[in-house]
C-alpha positions as CSV (number, residue, x, y, z in Angstrom):
1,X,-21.6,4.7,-23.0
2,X,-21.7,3.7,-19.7
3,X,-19.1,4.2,-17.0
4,X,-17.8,3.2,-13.4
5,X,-16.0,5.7,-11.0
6,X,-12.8,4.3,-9.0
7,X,-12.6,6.9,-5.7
8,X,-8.9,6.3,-4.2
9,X,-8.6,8.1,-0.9
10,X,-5.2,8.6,-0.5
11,X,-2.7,10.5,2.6
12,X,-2.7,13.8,0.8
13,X,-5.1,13.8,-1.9
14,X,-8.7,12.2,-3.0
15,X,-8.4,10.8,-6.4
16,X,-11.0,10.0,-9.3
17,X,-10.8,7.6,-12.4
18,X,-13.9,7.3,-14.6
19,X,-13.3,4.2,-17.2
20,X,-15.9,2.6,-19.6
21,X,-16.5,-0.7,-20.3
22,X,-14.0,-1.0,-23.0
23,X,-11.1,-0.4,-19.9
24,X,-10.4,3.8,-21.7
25,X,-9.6,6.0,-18.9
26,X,-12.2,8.5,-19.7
27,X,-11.6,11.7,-17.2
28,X,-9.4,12.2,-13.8
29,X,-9.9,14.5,-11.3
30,X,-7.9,15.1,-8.0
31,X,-8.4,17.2,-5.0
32,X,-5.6,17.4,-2.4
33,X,-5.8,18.2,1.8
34,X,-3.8,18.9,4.4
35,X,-2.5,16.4,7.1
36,X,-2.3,17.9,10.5
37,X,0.3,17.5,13.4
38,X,-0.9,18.7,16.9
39,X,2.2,17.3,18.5
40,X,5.7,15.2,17.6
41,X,4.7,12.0,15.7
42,X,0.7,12.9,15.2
43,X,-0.4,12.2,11.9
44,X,-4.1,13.4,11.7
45,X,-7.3,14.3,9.2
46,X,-10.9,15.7,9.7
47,X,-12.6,13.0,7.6
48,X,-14.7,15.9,6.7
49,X,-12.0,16.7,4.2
50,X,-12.1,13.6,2.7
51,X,-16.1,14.3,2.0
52,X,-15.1,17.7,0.5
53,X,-12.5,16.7,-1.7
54,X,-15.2,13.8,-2.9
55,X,-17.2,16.2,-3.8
56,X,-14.8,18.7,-5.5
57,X,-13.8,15.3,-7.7
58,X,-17.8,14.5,-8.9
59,X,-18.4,18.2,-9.7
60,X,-15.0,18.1,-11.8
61,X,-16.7,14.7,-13.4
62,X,-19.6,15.7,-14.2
63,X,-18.5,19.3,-15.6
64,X,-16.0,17.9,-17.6
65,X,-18.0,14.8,-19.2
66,X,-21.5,15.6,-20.9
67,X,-22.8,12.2,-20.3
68,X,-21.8,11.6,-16.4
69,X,-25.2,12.4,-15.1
70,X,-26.7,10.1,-17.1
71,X,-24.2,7.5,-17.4
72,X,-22.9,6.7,-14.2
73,X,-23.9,3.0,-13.6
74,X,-21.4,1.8,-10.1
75,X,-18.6,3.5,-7.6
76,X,-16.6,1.8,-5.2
77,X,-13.0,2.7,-3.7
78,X,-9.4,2.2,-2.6
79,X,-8.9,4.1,1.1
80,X,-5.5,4.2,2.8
81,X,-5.4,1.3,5.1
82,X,-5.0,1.5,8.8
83,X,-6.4,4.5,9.7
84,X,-9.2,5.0,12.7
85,X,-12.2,7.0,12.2
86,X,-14.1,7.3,15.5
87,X,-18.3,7.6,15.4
88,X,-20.3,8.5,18.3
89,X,-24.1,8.7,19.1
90,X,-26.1,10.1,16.4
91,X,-22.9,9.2,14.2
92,X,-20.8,12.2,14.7
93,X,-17.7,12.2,14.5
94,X,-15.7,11.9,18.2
95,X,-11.8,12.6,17.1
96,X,-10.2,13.3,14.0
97,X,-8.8,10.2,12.2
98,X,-5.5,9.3,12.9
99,X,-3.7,8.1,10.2
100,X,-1.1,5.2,9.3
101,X,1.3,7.5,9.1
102,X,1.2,8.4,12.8
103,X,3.7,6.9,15.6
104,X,2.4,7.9,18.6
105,X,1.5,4.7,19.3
106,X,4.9,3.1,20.1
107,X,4.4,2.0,23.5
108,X,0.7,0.4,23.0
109,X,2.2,-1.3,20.5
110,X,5.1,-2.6,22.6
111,X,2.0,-3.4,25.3
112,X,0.3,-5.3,22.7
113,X,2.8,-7.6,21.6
114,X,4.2,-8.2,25.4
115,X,1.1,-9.2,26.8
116,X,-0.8,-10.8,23.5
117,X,1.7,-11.3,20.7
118,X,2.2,-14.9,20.0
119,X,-2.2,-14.9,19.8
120,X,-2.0,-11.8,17.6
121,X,0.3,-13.4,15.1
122,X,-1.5,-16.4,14.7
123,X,-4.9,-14.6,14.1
124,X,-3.8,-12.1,12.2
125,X,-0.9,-13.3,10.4
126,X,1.1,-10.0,11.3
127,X,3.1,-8.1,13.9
128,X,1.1,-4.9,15.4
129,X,3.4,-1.4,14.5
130,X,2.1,1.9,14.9
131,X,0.6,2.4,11.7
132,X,-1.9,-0.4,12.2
133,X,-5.6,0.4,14.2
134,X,-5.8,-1.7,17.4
135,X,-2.9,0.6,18.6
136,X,-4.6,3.7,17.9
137,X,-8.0,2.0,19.9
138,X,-5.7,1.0,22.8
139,X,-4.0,5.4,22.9
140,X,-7.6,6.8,23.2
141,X,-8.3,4.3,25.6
142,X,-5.5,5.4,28.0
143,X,-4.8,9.0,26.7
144,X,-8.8,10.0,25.7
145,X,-10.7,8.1,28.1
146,X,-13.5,10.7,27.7
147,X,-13.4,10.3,24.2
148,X,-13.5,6.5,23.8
149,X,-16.5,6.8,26.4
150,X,-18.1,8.3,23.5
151,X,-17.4,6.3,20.5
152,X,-20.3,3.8,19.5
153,X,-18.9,3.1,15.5
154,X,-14.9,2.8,14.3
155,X,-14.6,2.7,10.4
156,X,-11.6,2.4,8.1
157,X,-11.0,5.9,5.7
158,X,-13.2,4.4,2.9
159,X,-15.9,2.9,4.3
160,X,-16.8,6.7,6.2
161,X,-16.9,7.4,2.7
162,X,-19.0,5.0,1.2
163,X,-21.2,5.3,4.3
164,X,-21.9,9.7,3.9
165,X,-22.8,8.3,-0.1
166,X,-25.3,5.7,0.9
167,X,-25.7,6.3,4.5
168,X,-25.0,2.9,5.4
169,X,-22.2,1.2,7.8
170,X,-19.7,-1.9,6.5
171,X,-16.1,-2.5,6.5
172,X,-14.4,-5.1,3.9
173,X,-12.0,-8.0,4.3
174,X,-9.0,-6.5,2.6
175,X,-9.2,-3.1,5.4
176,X,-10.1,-5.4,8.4
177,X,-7.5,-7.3,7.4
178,X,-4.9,-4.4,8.4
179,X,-6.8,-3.6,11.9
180,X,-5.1,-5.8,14.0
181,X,-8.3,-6.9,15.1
182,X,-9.4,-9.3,12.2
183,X,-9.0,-13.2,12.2
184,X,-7.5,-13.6,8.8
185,X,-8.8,-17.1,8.2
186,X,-11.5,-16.9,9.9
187,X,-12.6,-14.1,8.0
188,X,-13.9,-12.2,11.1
189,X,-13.9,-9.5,14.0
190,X,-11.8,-11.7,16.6
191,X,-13.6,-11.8,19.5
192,X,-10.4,-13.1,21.6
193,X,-8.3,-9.7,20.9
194,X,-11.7,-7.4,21.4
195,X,-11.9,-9.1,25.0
196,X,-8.3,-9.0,25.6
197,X,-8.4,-5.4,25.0
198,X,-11.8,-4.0,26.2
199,X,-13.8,-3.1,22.5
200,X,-17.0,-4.0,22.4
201,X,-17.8,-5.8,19.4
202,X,-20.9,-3.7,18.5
203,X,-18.4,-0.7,17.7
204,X,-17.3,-2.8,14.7
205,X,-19.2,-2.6,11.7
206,X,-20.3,-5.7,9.5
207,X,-17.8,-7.4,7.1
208,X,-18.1,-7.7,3.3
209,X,-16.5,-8.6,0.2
210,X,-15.0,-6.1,-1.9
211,X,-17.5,-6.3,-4.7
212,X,-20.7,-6.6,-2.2
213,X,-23.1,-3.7,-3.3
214,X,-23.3,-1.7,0.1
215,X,-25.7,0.7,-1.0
216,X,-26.6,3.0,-3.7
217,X,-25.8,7.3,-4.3
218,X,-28.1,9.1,-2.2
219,X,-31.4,11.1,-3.0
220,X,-29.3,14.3,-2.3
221,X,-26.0,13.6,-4.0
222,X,-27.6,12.2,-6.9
223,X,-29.5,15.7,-7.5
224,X,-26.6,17.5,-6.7
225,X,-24.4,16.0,-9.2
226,X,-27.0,15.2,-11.9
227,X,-26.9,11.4,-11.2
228,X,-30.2,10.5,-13.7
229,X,-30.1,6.6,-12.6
230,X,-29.8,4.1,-9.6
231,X,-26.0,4.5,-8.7
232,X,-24.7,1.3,-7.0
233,X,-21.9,1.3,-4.9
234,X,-19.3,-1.5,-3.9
235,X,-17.4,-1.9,-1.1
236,X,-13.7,-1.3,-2.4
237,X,-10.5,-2.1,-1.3
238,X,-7.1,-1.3,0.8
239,X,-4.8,0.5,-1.2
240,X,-2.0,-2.4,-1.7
241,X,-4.8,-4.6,-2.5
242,X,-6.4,-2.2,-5.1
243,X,-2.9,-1.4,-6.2
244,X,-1.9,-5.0,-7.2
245,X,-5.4,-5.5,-8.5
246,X,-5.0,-2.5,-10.9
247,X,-1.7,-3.7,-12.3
248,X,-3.4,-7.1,-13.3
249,X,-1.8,-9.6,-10.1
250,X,-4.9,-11.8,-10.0
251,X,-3.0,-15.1,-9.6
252,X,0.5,-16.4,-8.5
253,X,2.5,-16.4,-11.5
254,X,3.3,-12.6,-10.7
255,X,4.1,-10.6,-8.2
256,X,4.1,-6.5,-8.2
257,X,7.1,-4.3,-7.2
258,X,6.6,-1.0,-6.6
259,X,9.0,2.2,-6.0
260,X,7.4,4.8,-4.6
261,X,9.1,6.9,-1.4
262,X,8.7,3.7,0.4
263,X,9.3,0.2,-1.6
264,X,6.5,-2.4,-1.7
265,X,6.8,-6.1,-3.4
266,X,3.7,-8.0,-3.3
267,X,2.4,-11.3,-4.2
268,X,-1.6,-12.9,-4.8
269,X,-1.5,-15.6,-2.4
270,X,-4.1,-18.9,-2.7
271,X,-4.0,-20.2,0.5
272,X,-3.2,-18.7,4.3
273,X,0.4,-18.8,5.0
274,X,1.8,-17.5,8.2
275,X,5.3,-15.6,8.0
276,X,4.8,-14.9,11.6
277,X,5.3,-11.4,10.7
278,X,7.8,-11.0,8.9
279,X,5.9,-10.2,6.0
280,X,2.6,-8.7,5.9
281,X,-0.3,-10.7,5.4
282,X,-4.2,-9.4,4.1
283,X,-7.4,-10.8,3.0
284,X,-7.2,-9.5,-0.9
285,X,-9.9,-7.6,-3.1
286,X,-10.2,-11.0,-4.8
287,X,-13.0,-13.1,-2.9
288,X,-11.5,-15.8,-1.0
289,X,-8.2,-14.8,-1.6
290,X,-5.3,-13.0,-0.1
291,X,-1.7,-11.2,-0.6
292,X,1.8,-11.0,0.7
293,X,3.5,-7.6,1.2
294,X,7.3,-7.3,2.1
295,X,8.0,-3.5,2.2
296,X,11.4,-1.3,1.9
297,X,11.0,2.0,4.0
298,X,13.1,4.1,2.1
299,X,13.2,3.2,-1.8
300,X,12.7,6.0,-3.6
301,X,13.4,7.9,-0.2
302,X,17.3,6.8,-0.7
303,X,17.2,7.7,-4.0
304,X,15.9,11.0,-3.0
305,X,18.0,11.9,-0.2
306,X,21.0,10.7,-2.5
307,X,20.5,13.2,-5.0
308,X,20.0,16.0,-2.7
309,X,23.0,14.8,-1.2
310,X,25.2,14.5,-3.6
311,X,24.0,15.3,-6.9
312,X,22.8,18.7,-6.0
313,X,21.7,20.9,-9.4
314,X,21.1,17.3,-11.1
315,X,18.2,16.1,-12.8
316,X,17.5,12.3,-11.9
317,X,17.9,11.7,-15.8
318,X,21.8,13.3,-15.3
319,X,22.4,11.5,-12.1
320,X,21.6,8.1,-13.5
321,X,22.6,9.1,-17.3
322,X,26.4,6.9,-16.9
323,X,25.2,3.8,-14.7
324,X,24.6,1.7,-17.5
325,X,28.4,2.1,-17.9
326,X,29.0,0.3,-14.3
327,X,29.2,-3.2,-14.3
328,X,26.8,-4.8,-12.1
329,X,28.3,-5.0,-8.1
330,X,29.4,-1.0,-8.4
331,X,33.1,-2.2,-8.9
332,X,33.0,-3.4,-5.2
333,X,30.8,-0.9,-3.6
334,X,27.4,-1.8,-1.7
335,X,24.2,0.1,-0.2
336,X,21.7,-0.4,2.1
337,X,18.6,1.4,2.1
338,X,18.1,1.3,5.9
339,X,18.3,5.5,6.1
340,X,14.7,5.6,8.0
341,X,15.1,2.1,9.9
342,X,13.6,-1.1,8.2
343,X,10.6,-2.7,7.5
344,X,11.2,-6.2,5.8
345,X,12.4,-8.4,6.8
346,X,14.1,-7.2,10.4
347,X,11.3,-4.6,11.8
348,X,14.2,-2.4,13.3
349,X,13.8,1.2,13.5
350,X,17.3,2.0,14.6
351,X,19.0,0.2,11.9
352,X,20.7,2.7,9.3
353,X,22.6,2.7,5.8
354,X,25.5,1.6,5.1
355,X,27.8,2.5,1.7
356,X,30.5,-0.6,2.2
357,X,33.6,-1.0,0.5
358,X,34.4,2.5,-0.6
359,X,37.8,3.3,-2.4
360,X,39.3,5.6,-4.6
361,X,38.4,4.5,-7.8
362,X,34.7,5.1,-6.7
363,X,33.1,8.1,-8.6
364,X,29.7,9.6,-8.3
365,X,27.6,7.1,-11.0
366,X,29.5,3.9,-9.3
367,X,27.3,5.6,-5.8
368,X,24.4,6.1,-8.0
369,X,24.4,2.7,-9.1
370,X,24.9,1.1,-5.7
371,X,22.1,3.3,-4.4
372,X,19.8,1.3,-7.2
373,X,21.0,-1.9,-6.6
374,X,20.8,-2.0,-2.6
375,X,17.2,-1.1,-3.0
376,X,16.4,-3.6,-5.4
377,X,18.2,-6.0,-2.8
378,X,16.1,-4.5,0.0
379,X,13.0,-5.7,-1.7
380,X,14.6,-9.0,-3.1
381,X,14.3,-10.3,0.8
382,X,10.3,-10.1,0.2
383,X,10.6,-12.3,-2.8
384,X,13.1,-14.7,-1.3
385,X,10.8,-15.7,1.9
386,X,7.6,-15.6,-0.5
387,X,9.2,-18.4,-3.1
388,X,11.1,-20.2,-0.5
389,X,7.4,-20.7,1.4
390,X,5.6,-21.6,-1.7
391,X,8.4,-23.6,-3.5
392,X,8.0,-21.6,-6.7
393,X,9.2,-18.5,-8.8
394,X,7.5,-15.6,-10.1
395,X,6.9,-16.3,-14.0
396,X,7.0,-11.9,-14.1
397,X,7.0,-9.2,-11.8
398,X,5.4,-6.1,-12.7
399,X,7.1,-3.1,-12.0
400,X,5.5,0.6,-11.3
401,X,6.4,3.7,-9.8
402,X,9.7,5.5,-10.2
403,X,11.7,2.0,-11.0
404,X,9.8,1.7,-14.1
405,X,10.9,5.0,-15.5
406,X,14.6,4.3,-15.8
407,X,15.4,1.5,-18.2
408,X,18.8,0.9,-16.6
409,X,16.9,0.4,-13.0
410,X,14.2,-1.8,-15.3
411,X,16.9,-4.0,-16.1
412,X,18.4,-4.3,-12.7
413,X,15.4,-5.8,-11.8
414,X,15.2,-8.4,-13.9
415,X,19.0,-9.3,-13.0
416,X,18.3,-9.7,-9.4
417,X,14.9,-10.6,-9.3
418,X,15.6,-13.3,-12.2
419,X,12.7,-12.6,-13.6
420,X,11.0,-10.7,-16.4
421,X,10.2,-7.6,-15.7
422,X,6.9,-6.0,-17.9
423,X,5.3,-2.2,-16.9
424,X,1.8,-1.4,-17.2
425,X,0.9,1.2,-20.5
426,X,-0.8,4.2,-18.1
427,X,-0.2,3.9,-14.2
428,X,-3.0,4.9,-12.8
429,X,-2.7,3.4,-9.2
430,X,-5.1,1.9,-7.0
431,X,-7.7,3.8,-8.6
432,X,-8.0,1.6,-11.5
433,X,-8.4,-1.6,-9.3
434,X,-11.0,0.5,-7.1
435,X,-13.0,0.4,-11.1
436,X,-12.2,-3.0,-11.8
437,X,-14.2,-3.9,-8.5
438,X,-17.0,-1.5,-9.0
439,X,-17.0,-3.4,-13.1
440,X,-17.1,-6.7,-11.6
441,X,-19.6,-5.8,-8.9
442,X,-22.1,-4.3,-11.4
443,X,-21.7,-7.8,-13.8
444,X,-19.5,-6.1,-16.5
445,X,-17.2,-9.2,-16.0
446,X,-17.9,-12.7,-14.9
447,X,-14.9,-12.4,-12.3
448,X,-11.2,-9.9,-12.0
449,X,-9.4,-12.5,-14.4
450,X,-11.4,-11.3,-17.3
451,X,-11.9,-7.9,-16.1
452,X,-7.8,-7.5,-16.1
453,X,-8.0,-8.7,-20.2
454,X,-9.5,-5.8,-20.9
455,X,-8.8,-3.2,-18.1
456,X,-5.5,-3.9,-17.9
457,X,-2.5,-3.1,-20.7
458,X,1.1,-3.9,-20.5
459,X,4.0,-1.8,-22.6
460,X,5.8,-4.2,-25.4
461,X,8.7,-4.1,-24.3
462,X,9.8,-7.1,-21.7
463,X,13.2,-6.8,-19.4
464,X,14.6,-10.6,-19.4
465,X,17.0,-11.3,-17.3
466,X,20.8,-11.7,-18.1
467,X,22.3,-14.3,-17.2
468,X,26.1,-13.5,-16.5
469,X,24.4,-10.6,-14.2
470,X,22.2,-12.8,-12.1
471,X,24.8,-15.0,-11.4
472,X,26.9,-12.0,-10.4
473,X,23.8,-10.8,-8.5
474,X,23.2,-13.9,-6.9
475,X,26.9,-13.6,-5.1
476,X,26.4,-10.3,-4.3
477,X,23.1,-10.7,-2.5
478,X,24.7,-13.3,-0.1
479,X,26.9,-10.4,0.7
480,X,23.8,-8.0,1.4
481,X,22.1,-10.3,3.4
482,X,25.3,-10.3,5.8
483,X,25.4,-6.4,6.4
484,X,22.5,-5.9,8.2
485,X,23.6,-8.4,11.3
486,X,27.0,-6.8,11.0
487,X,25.9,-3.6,11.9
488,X,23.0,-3.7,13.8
489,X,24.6,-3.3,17.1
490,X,26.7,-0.6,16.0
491,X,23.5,1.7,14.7
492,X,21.6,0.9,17.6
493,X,24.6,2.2,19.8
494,X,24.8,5.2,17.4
495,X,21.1,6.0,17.3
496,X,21.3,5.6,21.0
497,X,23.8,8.1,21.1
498,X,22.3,10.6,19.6
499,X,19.2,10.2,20.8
């Protein structure tokens, strides 16, 4: 039986799927890390952690499954996007990686867009924000000048992996792509933002398709773990992009919501569009093609801070357990997410929630239902500007992550989003696209469309949509859409206050 490993390095945790060729799941390993914080708003890793937790997962592997050793045909990976891994001579490493998850970077960012923002957006089809690389490049540059004197290679999470297995260099479209330093139609290192802000191109490594073999298992890891053939390995993919790969959106009759702490609804896109940042925009996993990504900050994140609120000693089953018994619109009573600030489609971090038209006839499952529907709404503005670009509608949306454990929330979705909404049989996250790409890449399957027959299995059970609720919904979101102008002064005044 043969098998391919997906490796998806994620914030906290390094994760491993080994599938066959028949799409079975056949073993899963994990090994989580720490994050560190040296000051307010640093978000940091040793990439040597990531190396150790790699290895941790291939000795589980090949403990745990007779035939791994000798089985093992092809690797390849989804990394955490974003994220700036600095090499210097002799390829050590010259400062820990700092993550997507760090804000330190609020004023180069500001610097970025003031003096070069107009160019950005057109190359890269997105607005810079802390999270993304060219930021973090620009903060060594004025904070580490001695360190940045040093560094000869940058990398993406990933790719430093995939380089300490095969012990060569690459990045891949789908990572570039979320640099701020990549020409998305182009399909290249932009050598207009590199001048504008002093890299050198030769610190960039070369850029390759997701299913390019960039090497195969070294002489010493292969002994280590047993590995008895040639192990290819293929470039992998950016989370999102692995993540909507894994849950079978390979054209653009669907899109993929998912509600994790933050909320992210994403769609395969053709052709390059420009939504001059007000949605994200990547190269995709799929050769020559890309994907839209709108994104909620706080979905699950609401959810979570509503319970601990206000349900305190509830279970999320007893919390939600009487919303099916509210009709849709909470009896009058409407939530935005907007606890943490706002990603899509306003980019405003001192925007905040808002429960609107409270009375007394409100009880505790009318808040709980509001809660749900204001974060559907919050990732309803992603789909609106994706169809209204494209002229079209979503035949069905995929739905993973907490939304797809609540059949009342399920059926939400398909209200507002007027769509059907399916679920996936096992979630298994980007690590399933990450072996879908290394399956392609070793000629399992002519190309992802037929890979995602067999790799990819829905549940039975469809959400349509009703239609006395979407016209109800319909309304409603008109009203949404109007809150977040009508208090947008007002938060900024009162997170100025309290700042």
């Amino acid at each position: 039986m043969s098998y391919v490993l997906g490796i998806d390095l994620g914030t906290s945790s390094l994760k491993g799927i080994l599938m066959n060729k028949a799409g079975q799941v056949i073993a899963e390993a994990s090994a989580e890390y720490d994050i560190d914080s040296p000051a307010p708003g640093f978000s940091e890793q040793h990439p040597e952690y990531w190396v150790v937790a790699c290895e941790e997962v291939l000795t589980r592997l090949s403990i745990e499954v007779a035939d791994f050793g000798a089985e093992l045909e092809a690797i390849s990976f989804s990394g955490q996007m974003h994220s700036l891994v600095t090499l210097g001579d002799e390829d050590t490493l010259a400062y820990p990686a700092i993550l997507w998850n760090d804000v330190r970077t609020t004023k180069q960012c500001q610097q970025i867009m003031d003096t070069f923002g107009e160019t950005i957006i057109e190359i890269t089809k997105n607005i810079v924000l802390e999270g993304f690389t060219l930021p973090k490049i620009l903060w060594l540059q004025q904070n580490k000048p001695e360190v940045w004197e040093k560094v000869r290679k940058i990398m993406l999470p990933k790719d430093y992996l995939a380089f300490i297995l095969t012990g060569n260099m690459h990045c891949e479209y789908s990572d570039a792509a979320g640099t701020s330093l990549f020409d998305i139609e182009k399909r290249e290192w932009s050598a207009a933002i590199c001048e504008k802000f002093a890299i050198d191109m030769s610190i960039l490594p070369p850029v390759v398709s997701s299913v390019e073999q960039v090497g195969v298992v070294n002489a010493s890891y292969a002994k280590r773990f047993g590995l008895q053939r040639e192990v290819k390995v293929f470039a992998g993919g950016a989370d999102n992009a692995c993540a909507a790969l894994g849950a079978g959106v390979v054209n653009e009759d669907y899109a993929l919501v998912s509600l994790g702490t933050s909320g992210v609804f994403s769609s395969f896109e053709a052709e390059i569009s420009n939504y001059k940042g007000k949605l994200h925009f990547f190269n995709h996993v799929i050769p020559n093609a890309n994907y839209s990504m709108g994104v909620t900050l706080a979905a699950g994140n609401s959810l979570n801070w509503f319970k601990n609120t206000f349900g305190k000693g509830l279970s999320f089953a007893e919390l939600l357990a009487d919303v099916y018994t509210v009709a849709p619109g909470s009896e009058g009573l409407l939530f935005t997410p907007y606890i943490v600030g706002e990603r899509t489609p306003h980019i405003d971090s001192k925007i905040r929630g808002s429960f609107i038209g409270i009375d007394t006839r409100h009880e505790l499952k009318h808040f709980a239902r509001a809660v749900l529907e204001g974060i559907t709404f919050s990732l309803k503005d992603a789909q609106v500007l994706m169809e209204e670009a494209k002229n079209k509608k979503f035949k069905q949306i995929i739905s993973v992550g907490g939304g797809a454990k609540n059949a009342d929330w399920m059926q939400m979705q398909a209200d507002i989003f007027n769509a059907e909404i399916i679920r996936l049989e096992v979630e298994q996250g980007p690590g399933v696209g990450a072996c879908m790409i290394a399956a392609v890449g070793n000629g399992w399957f002519e190309d992802f469309e037929a890979c995602r027959n067999i790799f990819v299995q829905y549940k039975d059970a469809t959400f349509t949509p009703r239609e006395e609720n979407v016209q109800k919904y319909e309304q409603l979101y008109d009203v949404y859409t109007q809150v977040y102008p009508a208090t947008k002064t007002i938060c900024s005044t009162l997170t100025n206050f309290n700042e």
